[in-house]
N, C-alpha and C positions, 0 to 999 in steps of 0.2 A: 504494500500500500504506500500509494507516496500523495503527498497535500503540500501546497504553497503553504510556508509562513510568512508573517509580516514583521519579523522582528531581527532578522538576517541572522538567524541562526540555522544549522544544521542539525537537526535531532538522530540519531539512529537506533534502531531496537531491534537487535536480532539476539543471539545469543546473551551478546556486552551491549551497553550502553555507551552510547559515545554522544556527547555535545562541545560541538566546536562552533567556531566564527565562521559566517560565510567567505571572506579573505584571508583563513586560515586552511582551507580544505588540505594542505597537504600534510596536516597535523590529524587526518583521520588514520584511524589504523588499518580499517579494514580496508585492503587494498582493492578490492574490485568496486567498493563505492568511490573509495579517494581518485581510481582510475578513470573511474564511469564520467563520474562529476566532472573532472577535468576536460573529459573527450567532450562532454556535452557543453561544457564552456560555464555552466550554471553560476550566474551570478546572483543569487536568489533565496531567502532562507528557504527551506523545505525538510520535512520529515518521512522517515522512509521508514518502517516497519516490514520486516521478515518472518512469516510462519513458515515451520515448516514439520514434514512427516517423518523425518528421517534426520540421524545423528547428522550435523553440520560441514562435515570433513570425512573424508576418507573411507566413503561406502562403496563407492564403484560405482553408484547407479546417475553419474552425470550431473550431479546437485547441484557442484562450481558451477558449471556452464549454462544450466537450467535455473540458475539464481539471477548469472549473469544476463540473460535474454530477459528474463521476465521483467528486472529492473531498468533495460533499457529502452523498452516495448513500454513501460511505464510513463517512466520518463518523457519520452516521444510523445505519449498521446497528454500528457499535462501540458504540453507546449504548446498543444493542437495539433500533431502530424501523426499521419498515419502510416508508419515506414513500413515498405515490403517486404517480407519474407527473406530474399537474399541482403539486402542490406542489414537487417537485424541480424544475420549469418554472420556477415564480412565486418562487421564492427564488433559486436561480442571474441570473435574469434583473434582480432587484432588487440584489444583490452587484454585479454587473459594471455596470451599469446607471447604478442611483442611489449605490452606497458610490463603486465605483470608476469611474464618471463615464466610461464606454465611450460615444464617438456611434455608437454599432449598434443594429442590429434585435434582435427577440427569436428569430428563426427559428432560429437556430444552438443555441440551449438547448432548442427543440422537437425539433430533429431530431435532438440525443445522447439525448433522453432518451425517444424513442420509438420511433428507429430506422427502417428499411422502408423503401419506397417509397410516400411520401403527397402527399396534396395538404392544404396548409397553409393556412389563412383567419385573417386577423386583422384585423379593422375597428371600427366601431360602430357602433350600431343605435341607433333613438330609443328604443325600447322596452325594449332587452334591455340599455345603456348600451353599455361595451367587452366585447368578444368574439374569444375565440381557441379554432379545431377543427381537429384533425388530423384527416384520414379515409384510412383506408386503398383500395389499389384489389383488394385481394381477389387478389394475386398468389401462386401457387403457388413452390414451393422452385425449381423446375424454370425457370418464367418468370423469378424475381429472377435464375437463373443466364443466362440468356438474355442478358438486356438488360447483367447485368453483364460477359460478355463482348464484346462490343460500344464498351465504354465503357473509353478508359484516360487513365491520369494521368500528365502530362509535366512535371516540374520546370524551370521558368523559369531556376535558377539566381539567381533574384533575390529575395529579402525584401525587402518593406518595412511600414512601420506604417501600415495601413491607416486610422489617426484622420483624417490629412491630406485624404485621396481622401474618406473619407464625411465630411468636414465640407463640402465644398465642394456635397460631392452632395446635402448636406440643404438646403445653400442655396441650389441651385440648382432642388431639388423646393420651396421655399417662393414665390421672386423671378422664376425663369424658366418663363413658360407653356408655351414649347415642350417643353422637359425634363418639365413637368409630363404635357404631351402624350404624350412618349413613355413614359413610366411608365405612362400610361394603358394606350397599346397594346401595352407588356409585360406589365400584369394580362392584358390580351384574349387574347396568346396563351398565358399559364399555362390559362385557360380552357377554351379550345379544346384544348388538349393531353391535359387533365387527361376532357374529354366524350370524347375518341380512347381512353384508357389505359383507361376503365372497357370499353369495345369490345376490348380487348387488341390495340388497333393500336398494334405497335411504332413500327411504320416512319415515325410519325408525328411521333418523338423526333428525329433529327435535323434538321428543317422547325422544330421548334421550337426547339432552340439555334443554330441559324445566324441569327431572328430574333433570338431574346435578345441574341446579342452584338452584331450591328448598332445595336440599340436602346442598349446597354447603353453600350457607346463614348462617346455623343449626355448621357449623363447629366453626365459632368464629363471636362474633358481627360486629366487625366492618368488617367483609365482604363487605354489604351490606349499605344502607344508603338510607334516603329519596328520594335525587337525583337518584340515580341512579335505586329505584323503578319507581319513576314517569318517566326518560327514557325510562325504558324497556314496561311500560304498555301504555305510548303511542305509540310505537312504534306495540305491538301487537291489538291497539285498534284503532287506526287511520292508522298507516303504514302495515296493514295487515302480518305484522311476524309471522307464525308460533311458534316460540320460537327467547330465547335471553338467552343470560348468559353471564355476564362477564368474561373476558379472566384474569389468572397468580393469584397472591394473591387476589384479589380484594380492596375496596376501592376508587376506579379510575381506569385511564387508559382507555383500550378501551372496549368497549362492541360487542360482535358479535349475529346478529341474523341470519336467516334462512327465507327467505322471497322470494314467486314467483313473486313478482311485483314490481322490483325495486323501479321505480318510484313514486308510490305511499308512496312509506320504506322512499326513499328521502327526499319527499314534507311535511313527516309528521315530520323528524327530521332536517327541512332546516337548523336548528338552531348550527345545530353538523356538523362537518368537519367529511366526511367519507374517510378511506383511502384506496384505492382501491387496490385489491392484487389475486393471483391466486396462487395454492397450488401448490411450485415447487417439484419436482421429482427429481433433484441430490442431495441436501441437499450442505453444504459447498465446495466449488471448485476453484482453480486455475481460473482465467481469462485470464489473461496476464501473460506471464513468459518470460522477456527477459534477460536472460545470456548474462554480462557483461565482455567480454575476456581482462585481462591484457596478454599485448604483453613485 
């Protein structure tokens, strides 16, 4: 939530509280608002307020980037503008990116701000130079509900900062050809997956997260850990899972499987807070917008 002040202050309320001067902004802490505010140029008191569903840091499930869009989709429309889809991309993505010096991908600011069920392409071409396409698979309200119950979310009980795990993983996709290798054969089976979904083969989702994580493991050690094997195999050996893979850097955070029986997925992980959730279809969005008339 964000509102104009009139008194040139800065409020903020997410986890911390912070109040600064609006001529002070580079005395906020939190760096995606100190970043944001700057990129927007705000010279304005305003207060920003953050809910949220999930631990603040380090779940894997895209929160930073999904924090980041929504506060600048905010932002945007307090000013009066209604920025598009790819520009709310290409400016989120440049904040956390290049201001605040994130080693992440960009796909985490594609997919708050376009939402669904897609398949996501980001390469270069000789021709066309750098290139990024979201395409949708033409999924009914009725299918997103399908596959979303199917699919649940199991809290690791563990955060961690995921900078560690992907710096090691970018050094390891630049110096290690095997790792490189396997990267390879993880595009292959986003591939294959994605030729399946336009067919509306579901069944063809968990074959593909059960390669992903084997693959994904192989990218850097500490992906993976004790814990979080002996999770996922009792969940496919007691909880009847088809497959599981942890979600975002890995290390913790939450893990998602693929499972026809809920219940029994349940009873087998009673020990884990599951968090229940369905795949939305707008991606980031206005809720409430009340224009506030001085007279």
């Amino acid at each position: 939530m964000v509102k104009k002040r009139y008194d040139n202050k800065i409020y903020l309320k997410y986890s911390k509280n912070e109040v600064v001067d609006v001529n002070h902004i580079d005395d906020i802490e939190h760096d995606f608002i100190r970043e944001t505010l700057k990129f927007m140029n705000v010279t304005y008191g305003v207060e920003i307020i953050n809910w949220a569903d999930i631990p603040t840091k380090g779940t894997g499930l895209g929160s930073s980037s999904s924090f980041l869009v929504g506060l600048l989709l905010a932002l945007h429309t307090l000013e009066g503008r209604t920025p598009s889809k790819e520009a709310l991309c290409t400016q989120s993505t440049y904040i956390e990116i290049d201001k605040c010096e994130k080693p992440i991908g960009v796909q985490d600011h594609y997919a708050a701000t376009h939402g669904g069920f897609n398949k996501m392409d980001f390469g270069e071409d000789v021709n066309r130079g750098s290139y990024k396409r979201v395409t949708g698979f033409g999924l009914c309200d009725q299918e997103l509900r399908e596959i979303s119950e199917h699919l649940h979310l199991f809290y690791t009980g563990v955060t961690r900062e995921s900078k560690d795990i992907l710096t090691i993983q970018n050094e390891n996709l630049i110096n290690d050809n095997e790792v490189i290798n396997h990267m390879h054969e993880n595009v292959a089976v986003a591939q294959t997956l994605s030729q399946e979904l336009v067919k509306k083969n579901f069944n063809s989702i968990p074959s593909a997260l059960r390669q992903n994580w084997e693959l994904k493991k192989k990218f850097a050690g500490s992906i993976s850990n004790q814990e979080l094997d002996n999770l996922c195999d009792r969940a496919l050996t007691l909880g009847g899972a088809q497959a599981g893979k942890i979600i975002g850097a890995g290390g913790g955070g939450f893990m998602l499987f693929w499972a026809e029986d809920k219940k029994k997925l349940k009873e087998a992980l009673a020990d884990y807070q599951e968090l229940p959730f369905v795949i939305d279809k707008y991606g980031s969005r206005i809720v409430l917008n009340i224009e506030v008339l001085s007279w």
